[in-house]
gemmi code that builds the backbone of each chain (N, CA, C; Angstrom):
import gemmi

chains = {
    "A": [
        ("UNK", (2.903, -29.968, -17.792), (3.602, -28.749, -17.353), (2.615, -27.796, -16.679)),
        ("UNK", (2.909, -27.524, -15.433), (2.529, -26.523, -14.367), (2.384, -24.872, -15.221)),
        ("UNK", (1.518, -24.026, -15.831), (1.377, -22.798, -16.459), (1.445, -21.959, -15.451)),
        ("UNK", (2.005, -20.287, -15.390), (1.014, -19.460, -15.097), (-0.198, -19.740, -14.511)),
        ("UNK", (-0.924, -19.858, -15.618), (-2.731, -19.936, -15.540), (-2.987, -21.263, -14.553)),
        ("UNK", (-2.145, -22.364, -14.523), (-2.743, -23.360, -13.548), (-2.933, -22.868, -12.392)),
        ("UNK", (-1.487, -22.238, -11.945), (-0.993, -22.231, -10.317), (-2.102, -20.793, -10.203)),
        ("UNK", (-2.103, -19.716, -10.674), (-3.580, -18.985, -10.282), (-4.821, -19.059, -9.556)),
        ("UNK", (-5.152, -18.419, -8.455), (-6.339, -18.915, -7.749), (-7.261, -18.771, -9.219)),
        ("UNK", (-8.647, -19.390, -8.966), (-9.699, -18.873, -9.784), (-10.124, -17.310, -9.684)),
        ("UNK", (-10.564, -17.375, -8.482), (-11.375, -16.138, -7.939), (-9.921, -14.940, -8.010)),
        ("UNK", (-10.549, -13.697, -8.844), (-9.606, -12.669, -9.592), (-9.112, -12.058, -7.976)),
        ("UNK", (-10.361, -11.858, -7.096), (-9.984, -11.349, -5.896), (-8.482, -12.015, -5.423)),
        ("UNK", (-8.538, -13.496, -5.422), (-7.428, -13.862, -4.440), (-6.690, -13.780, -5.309)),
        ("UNK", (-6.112, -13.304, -6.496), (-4.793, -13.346, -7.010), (-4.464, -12.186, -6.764)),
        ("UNK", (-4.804, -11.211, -6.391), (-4.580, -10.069, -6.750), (-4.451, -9.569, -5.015)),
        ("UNK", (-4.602, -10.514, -4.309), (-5.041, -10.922, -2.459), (-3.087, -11.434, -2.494)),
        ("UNK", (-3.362, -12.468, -3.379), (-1.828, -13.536, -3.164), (-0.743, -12.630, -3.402)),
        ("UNK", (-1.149, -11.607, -4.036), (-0.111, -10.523, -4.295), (0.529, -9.420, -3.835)),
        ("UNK", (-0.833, -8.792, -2.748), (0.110, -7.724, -2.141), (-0.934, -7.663, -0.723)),
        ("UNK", (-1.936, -9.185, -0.327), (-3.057, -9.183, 0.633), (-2.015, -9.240, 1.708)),
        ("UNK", (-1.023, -7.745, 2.166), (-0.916, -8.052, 3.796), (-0.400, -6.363, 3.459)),
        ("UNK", (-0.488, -6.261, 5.054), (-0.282, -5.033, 5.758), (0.884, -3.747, 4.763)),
        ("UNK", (1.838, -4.811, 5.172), (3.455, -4.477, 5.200), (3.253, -3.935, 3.350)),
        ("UNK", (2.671, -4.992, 2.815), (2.966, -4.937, 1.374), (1.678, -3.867, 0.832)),
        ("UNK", (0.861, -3.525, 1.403), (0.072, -2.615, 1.068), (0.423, -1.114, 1.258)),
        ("UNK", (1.486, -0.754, 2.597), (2.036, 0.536, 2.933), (3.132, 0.633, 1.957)),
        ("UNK", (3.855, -0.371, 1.542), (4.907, 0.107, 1.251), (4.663, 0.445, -0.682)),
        ("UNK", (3.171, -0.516, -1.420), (2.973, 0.209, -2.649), (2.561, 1.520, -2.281)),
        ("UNK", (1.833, 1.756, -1.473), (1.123, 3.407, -1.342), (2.585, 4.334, -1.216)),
        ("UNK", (3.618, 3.713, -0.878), (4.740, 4.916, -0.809), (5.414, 4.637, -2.159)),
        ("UNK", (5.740, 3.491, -2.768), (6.118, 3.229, -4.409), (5.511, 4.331, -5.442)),
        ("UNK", (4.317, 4.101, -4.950), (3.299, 5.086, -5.835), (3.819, 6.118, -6.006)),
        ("UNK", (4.776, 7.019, -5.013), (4.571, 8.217, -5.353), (5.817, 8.342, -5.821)),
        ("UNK", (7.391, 7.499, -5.453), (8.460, 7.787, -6.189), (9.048, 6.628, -5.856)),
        ("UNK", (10.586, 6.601, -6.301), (11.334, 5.769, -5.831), (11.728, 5.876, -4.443)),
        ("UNK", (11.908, 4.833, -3.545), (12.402, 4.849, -1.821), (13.443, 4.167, -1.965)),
        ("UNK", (14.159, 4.553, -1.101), (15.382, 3.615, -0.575), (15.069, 2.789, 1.056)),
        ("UNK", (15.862, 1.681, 0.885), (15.381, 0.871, 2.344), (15.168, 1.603, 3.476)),
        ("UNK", (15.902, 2.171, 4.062), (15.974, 2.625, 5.115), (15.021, 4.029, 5.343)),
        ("UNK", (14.580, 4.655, 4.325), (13.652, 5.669, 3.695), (12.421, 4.830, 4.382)),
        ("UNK", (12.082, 4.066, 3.807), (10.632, 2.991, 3.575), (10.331, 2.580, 4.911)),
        ("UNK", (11.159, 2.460, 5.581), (11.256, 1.822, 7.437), (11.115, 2.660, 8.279)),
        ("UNK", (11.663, 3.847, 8.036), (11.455, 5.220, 8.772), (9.935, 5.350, 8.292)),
        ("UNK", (9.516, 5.246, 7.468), (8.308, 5.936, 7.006), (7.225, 4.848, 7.832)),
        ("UNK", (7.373, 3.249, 7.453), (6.398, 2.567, 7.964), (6.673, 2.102, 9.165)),
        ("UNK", (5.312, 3.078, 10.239), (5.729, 2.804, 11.364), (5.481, 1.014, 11.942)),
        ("UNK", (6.384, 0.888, 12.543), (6.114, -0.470, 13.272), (6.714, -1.657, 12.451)),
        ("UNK", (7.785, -1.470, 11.123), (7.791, -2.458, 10.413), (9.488, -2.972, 10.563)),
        ("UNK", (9.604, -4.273, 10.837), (10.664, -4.503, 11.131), (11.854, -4.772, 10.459)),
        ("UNK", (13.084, -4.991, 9.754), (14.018, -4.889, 8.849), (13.879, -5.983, 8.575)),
        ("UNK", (13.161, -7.142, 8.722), (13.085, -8.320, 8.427), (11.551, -8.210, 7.631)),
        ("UNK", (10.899, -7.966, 8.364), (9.518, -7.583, 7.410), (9.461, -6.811, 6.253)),
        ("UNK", (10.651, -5.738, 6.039), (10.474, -5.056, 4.930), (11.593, -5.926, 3.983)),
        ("UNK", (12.734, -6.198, 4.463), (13.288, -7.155, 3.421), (12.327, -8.369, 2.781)),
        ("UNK", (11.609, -8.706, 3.511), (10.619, -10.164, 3.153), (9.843, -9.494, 1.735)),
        ("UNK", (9.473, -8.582, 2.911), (8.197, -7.885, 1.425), (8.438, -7.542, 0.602)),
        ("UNK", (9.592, -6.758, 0.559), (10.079, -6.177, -0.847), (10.355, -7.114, -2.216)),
        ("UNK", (11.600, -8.570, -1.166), (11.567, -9.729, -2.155), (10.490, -10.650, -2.315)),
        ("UNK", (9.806, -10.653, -2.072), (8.107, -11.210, -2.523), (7.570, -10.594, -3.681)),
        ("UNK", (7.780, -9.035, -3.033), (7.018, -8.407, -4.380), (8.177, -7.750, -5.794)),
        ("UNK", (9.345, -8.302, -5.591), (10.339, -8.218, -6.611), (9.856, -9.444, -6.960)),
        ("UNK", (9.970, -10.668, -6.447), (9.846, -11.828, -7.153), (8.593, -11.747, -8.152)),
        ("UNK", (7.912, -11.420, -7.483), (5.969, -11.374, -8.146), (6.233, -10.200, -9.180)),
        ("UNK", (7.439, -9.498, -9.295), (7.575, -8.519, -10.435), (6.397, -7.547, -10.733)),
        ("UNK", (6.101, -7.356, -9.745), (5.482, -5.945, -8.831), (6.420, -4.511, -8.148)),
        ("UNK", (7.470, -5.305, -7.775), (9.061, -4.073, -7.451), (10.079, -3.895, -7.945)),
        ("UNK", (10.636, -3.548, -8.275), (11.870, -3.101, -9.147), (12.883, -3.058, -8.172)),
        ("UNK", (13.822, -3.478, -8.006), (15.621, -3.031, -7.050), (16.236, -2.578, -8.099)),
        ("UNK", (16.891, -1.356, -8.007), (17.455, -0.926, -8.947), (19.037, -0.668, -8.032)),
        ("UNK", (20.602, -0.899, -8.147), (21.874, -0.525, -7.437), (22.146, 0.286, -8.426)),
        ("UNK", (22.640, 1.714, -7.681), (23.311, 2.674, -8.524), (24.943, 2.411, -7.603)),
        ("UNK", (25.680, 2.261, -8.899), (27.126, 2.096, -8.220), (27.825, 3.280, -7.930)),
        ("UNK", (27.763, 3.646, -6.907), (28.265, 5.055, -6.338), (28.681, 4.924, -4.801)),
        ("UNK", (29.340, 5.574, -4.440), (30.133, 5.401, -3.340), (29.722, 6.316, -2.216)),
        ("UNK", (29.101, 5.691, -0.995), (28.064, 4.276, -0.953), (27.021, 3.943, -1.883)),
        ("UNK", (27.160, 2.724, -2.158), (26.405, 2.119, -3.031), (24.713, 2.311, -2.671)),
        ("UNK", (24.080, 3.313, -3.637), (23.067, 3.230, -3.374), (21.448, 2.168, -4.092)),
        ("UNK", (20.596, 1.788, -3.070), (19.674, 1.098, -3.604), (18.844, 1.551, -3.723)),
        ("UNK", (17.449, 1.768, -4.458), (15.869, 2.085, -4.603), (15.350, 1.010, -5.112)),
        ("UNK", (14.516, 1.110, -4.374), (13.199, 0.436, -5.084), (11.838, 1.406, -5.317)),
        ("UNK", (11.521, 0.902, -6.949), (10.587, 1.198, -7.414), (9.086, 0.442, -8.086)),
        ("UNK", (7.890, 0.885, -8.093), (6.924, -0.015, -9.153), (7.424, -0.502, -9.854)),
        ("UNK", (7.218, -1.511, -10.897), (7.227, -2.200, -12.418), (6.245, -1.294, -12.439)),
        ("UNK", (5.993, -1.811, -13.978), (4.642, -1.338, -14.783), (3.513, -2.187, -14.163)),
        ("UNK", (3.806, -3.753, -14.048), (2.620, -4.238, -13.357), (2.161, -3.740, -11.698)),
        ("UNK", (3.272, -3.105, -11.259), (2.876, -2.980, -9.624), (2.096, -1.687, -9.763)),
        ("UNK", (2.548, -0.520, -10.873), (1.842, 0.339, -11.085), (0.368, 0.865, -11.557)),
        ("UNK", (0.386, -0.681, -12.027), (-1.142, -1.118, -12.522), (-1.754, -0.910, -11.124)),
        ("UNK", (-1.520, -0.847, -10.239), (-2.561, -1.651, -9.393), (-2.892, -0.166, -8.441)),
        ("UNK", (-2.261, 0.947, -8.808), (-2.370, 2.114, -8.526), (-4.289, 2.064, -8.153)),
        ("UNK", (-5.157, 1.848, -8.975), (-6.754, 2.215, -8.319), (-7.044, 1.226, -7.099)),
        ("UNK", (-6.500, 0.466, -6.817), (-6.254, -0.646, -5.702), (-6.282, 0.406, -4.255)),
        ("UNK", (-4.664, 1.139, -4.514), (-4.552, 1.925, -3.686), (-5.569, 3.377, -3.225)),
        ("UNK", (-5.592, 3.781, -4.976), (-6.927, 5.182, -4.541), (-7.900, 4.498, -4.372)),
        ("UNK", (-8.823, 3.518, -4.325), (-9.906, 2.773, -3.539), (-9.387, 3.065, -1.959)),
        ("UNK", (-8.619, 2.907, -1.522), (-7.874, 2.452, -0.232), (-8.102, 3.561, 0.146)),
        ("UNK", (-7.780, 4.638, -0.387), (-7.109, 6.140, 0.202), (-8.835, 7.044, 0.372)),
        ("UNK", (-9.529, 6.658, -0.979), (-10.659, 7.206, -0.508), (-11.859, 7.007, 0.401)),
        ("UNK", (-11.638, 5.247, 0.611), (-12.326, 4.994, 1.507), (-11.648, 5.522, 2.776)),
        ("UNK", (-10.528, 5.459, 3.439), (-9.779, 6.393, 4.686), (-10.309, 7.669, 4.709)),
        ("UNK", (-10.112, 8.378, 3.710), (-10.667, 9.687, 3.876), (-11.886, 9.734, 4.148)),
        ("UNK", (-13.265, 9.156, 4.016), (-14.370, 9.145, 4.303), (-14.888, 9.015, 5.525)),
        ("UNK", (-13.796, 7.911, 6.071), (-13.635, 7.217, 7.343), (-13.411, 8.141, 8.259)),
        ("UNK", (-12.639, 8.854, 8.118), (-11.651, 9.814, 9.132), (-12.713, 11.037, 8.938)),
        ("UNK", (-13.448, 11.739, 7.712), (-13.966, 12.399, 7.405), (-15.671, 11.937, 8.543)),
        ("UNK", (-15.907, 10.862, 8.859), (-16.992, 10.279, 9.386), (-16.764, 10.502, 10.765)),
        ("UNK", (-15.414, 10.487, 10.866), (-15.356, 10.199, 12.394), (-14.939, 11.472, 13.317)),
        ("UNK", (-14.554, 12.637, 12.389), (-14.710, 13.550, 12.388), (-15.920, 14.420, 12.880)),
        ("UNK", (-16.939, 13.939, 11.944), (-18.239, 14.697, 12.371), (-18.796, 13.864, 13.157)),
        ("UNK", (-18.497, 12.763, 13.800), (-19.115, 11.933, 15.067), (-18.565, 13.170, 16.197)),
        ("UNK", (-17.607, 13.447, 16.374), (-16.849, 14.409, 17.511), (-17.283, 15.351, 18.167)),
        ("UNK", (-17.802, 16.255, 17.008), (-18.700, 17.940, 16.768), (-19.724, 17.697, 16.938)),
    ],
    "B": [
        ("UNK", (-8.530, 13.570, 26.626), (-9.303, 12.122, 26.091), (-9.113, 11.790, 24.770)),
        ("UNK", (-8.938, 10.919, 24.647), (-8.412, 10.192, 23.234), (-9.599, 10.025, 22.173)),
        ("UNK", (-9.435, 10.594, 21.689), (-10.649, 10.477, 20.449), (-10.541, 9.475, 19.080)),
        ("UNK", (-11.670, 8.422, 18.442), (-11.419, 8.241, 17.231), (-10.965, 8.991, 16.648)),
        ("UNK", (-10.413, 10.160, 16.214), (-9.847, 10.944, 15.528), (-8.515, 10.731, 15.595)),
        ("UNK", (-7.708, 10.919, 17.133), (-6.685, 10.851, 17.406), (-6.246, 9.273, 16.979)),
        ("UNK", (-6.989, 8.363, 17.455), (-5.400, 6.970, 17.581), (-5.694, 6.979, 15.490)),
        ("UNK", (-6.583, 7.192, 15.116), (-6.214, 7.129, 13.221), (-5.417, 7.602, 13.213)),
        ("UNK", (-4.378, 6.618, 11.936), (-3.279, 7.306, 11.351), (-3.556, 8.835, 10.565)),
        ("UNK", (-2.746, 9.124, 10.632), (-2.492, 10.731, 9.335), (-3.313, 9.922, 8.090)),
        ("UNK", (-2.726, 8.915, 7.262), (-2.675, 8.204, 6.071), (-3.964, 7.890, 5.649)),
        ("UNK", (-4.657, 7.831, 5.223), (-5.756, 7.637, 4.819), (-6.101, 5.968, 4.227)),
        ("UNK", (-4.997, 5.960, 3.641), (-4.634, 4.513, 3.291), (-4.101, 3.433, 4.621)),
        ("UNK", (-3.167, 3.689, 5.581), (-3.125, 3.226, 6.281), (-4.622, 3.207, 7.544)),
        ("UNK", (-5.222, 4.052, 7.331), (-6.556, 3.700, 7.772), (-7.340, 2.321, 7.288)),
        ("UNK", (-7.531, 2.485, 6.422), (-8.145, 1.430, 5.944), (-7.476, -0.082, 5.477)),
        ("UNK", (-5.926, 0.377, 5.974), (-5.585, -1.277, 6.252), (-5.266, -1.532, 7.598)),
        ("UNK", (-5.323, -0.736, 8.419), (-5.645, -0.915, 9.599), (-6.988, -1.856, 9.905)),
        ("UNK", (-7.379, -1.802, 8.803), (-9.048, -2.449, 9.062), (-8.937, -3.716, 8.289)),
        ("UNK", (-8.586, -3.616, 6.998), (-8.741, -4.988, 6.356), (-7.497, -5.052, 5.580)),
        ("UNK", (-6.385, -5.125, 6.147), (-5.267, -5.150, 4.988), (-4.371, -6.707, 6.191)),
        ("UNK", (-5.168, -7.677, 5.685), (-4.610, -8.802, 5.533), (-5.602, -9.505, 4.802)),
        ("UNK", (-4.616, -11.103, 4.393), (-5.081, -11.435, 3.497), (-6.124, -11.986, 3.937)),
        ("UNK", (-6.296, -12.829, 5.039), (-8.151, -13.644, 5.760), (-8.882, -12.729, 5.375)),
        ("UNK", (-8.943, -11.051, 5.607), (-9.940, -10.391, 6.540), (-10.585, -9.682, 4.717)),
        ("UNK", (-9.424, -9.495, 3.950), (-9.663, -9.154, 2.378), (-10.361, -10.628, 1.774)),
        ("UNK", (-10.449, -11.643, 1.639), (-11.147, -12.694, 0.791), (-12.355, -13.080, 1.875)),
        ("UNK", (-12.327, -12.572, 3.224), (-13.713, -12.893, 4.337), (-14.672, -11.799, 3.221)),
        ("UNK", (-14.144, -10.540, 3.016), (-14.969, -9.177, 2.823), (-15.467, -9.350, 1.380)),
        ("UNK", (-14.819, -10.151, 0.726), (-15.125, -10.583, -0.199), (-16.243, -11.996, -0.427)),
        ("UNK", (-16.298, -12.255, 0.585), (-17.555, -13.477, 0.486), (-18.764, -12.910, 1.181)),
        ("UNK", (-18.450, -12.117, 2.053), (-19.300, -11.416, 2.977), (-19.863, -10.227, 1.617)),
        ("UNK", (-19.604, -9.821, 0.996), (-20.338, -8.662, 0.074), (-20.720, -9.013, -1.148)),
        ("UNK", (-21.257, -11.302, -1.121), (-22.276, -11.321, -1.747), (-23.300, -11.555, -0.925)),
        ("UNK", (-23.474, -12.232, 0.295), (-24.516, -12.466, 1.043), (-23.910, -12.753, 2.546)),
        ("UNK", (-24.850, -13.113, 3.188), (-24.048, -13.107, 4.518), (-23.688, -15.225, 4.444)),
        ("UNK", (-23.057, -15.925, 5.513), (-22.237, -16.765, 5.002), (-22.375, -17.058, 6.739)),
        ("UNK", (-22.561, -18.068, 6.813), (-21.966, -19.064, 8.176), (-20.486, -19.105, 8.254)),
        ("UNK", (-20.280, -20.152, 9.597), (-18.766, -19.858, 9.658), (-17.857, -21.086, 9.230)),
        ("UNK", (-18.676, -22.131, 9.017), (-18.280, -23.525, 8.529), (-18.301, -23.379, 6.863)),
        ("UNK", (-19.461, -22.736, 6.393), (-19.331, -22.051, 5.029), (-17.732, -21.481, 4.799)),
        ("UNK", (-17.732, -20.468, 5.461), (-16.485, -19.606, 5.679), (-14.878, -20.189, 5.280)),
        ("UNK", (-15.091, -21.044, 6.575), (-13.987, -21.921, 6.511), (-13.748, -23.036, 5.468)),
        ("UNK", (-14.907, -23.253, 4.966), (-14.197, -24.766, 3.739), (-14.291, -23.297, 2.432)),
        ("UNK", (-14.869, -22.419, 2.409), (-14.522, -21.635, 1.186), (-13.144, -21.090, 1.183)),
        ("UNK", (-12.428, -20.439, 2.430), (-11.571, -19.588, 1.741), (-9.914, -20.762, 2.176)),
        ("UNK", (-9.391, -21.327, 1.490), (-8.474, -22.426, 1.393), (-7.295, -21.668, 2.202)),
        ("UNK", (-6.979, -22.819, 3.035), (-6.093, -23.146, 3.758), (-6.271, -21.887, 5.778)),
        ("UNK", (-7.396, -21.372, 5.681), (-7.469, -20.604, 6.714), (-7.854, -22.256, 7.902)),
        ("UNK", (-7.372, -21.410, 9.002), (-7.606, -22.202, 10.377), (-8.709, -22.196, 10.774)),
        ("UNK", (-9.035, -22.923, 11.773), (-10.469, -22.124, 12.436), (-9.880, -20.839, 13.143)),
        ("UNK", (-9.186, -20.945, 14.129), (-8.694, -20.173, 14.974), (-8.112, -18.213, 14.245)),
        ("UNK", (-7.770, -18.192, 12.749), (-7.642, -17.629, 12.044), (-8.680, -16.711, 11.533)),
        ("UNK", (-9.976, -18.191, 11.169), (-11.375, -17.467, 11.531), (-12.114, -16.530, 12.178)),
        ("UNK", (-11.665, -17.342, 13.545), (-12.386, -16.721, 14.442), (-11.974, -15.483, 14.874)),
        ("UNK", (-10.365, -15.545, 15.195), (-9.364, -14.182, 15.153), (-10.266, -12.916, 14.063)),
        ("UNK", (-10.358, -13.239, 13.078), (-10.845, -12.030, 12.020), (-11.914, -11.448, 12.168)),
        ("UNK", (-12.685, -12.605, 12.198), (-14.195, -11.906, 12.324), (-14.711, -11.461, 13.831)),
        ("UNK", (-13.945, -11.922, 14.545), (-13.922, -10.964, 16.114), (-13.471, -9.628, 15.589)),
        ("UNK", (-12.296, -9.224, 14.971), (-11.450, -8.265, 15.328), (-12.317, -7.359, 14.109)),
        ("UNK", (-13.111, -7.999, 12.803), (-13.717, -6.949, 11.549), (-15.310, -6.721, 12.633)),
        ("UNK", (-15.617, -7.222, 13.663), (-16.654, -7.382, 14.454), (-16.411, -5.746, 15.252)),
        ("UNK", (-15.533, -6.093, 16.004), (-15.202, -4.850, 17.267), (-14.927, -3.503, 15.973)),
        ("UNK", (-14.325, -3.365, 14.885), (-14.083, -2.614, 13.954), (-15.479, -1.971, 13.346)),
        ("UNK", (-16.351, -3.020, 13.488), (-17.629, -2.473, 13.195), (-18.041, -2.380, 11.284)),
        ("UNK", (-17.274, -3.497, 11.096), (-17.282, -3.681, 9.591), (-18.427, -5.162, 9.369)),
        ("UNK", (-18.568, -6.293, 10.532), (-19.085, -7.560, 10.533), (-20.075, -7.635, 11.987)),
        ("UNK", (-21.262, -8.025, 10.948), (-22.515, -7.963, 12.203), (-22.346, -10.128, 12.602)),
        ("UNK", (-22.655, -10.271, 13.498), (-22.783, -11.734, 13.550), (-24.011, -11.810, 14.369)),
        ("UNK", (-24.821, -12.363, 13.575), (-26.173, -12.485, 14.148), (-26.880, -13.482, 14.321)),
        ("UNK", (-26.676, -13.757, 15.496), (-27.561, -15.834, 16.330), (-28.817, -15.844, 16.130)),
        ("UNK", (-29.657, -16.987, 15.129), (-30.927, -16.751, 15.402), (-31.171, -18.141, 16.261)),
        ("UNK", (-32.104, -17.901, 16.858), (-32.962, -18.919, 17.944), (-33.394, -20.069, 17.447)),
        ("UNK", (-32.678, -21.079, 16.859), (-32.776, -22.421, 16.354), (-32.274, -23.425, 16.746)),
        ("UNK", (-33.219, -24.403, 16.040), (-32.381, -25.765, 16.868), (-31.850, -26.899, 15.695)),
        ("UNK", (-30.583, -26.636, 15.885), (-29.234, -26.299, 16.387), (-29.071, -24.569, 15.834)),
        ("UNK", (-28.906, -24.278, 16.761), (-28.818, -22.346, 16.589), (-28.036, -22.360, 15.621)),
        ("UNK", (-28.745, -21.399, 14.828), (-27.799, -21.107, 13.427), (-27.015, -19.484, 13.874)),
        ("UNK", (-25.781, -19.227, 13.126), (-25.204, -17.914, 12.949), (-24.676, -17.328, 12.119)),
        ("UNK", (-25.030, -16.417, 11.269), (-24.571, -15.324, 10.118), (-23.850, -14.423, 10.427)),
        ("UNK", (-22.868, -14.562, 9.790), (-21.665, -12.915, 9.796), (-22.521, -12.209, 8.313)),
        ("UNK", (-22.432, -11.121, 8.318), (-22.705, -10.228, 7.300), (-21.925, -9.302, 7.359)),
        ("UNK", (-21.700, -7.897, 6.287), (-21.441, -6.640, 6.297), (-22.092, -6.279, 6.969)),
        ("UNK", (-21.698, -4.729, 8.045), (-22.646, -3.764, 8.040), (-22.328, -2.606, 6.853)),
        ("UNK", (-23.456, -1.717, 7.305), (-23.198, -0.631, 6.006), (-21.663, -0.146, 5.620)),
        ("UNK", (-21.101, 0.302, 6.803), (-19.698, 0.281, 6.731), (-18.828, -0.899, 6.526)),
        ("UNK", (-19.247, -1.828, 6.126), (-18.634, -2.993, 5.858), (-18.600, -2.813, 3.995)),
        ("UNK", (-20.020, -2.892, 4.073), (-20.688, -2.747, 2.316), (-19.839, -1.045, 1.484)),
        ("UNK", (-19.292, -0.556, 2.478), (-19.041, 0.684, 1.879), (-17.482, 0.484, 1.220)),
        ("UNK", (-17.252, -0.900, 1.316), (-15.802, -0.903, 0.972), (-15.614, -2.055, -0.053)),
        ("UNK", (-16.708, -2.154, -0.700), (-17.068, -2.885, -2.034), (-16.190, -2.155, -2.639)),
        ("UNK", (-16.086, -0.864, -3.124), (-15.382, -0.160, -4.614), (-13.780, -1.095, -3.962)),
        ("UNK", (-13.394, -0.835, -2.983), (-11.885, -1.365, -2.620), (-11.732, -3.075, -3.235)),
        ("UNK", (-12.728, -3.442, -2.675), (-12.338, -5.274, -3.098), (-12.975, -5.564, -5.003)),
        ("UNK", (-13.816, -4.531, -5.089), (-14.038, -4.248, -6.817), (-12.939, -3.816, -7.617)),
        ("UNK", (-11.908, -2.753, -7.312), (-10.677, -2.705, -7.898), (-9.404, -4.093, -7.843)),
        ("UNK", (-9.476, -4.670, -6.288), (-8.987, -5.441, -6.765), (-9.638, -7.159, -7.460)),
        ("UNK", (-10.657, -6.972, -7.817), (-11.515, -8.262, -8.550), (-10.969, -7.664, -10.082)),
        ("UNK", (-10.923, -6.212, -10.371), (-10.652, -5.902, -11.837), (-9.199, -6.401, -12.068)),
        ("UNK", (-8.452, -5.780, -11.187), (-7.283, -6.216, -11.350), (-7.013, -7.492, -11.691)),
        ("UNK", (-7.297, -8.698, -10.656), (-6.722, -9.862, -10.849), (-7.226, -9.940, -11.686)),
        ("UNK", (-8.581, -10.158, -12.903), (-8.990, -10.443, -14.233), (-8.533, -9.814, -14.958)),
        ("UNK", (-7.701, -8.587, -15.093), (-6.469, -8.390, -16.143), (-5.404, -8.937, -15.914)),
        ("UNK", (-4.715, -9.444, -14.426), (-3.615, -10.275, -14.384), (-3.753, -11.362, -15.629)),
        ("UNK", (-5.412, -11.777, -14.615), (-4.837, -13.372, -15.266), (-5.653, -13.991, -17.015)),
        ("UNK", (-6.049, -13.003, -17.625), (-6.254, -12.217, -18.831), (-5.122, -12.027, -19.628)),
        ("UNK", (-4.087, -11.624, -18.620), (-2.550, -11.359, -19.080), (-2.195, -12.623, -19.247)),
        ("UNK", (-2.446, -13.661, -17.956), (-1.247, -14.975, -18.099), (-1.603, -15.692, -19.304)),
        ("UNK", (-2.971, -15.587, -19.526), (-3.358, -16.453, -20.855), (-3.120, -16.181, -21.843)),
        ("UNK", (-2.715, -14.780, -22.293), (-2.002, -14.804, -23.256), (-0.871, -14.528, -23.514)),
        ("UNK", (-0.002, -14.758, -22.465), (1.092, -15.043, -22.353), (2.060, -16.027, -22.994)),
        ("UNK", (0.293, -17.382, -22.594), (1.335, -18.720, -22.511), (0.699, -19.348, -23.785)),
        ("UNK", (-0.201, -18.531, -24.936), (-0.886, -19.040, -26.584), (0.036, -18.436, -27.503)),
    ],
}
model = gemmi.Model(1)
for chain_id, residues in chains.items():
    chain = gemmi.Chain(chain_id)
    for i, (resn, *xyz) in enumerate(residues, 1):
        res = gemmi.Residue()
        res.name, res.seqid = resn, gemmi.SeqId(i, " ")
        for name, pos in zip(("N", "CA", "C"), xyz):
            atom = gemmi.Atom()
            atom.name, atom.element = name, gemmi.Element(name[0])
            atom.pos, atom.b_iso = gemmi.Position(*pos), 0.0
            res.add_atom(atom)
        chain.add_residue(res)
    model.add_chain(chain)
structure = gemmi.Structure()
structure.add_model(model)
structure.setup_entities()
């Protein structure tokens, strides 16, 4: 029998790579992070991302039980998606991300002046 | 005139996956920030990349100014990709996610005892 633990890369980097290592899926935890979004919320926000790219990603990272879909039955039926607890884990992932940008932009800044 | 300042996103986070937020260019940065690494190295380490995939990345973390590639005068000429400093400055980012995946998969094991 195939475990968990088999199908796992070794190296901690690539599991954690296999999980949210692309573009699409990296913008859209940095906006999870801060509350719940609804689809069309999340698409407006990420520029350039296509309704096919954000449906993909979202069910990738629902499957990987990293996102939450939550339907509130109300008329129109509304959807959000939110973190799990595990997608929320990964919150220093993102402030790594955010502080290296700021440094960046902060660098390139004083290249200008 | 268009300044590095200007084409960066607002996001700070989307900065910096503008730079390495796919999955090649995240497990390259990760082999690259223990030592520097040939490109045949490269390719039988990180599983299932192309050459062409290869070469795509480390051109594009090259012009980004994150990957030095440096020819020395041998016979058969040898060539090293490395970090540059701004390459090395984004260790804490691929260090959060090395912590991470070793609590994932920390998790799966005892999951499945």
């Amino acid at each position: 029998m195939r475990t968990k633990e088999d199908i796992l890369p070794d190296c901690p980097v690539a599991v954690t790579v296999s999980l949210i290592g692309s573009k699409w899926k990296l913008l859209i935890m940095r906006n999870l992070l801060g509350r719940p979004w609804r689809f069309n919320e999340l698409q407006k926000s990420i520029e350039g991302i296509s309704q096919k790219a954000l449906t993909d990603a979202l069910r990738s990272m629902e499957a990987d039980g990293i996102v939450r879909r939550t339907a509130y039955p109300e008329v129109p039926p509304r959807v959000e998606y939110s973190l799990t607890e595990l997608g929320e884990s990964m919150r220093p992932i993102i402030k790594a991300m955010e502080s290296w940008g700021n440094d960046f932009k902060a660098q390139a800044v004083r290249e200008e002046t």
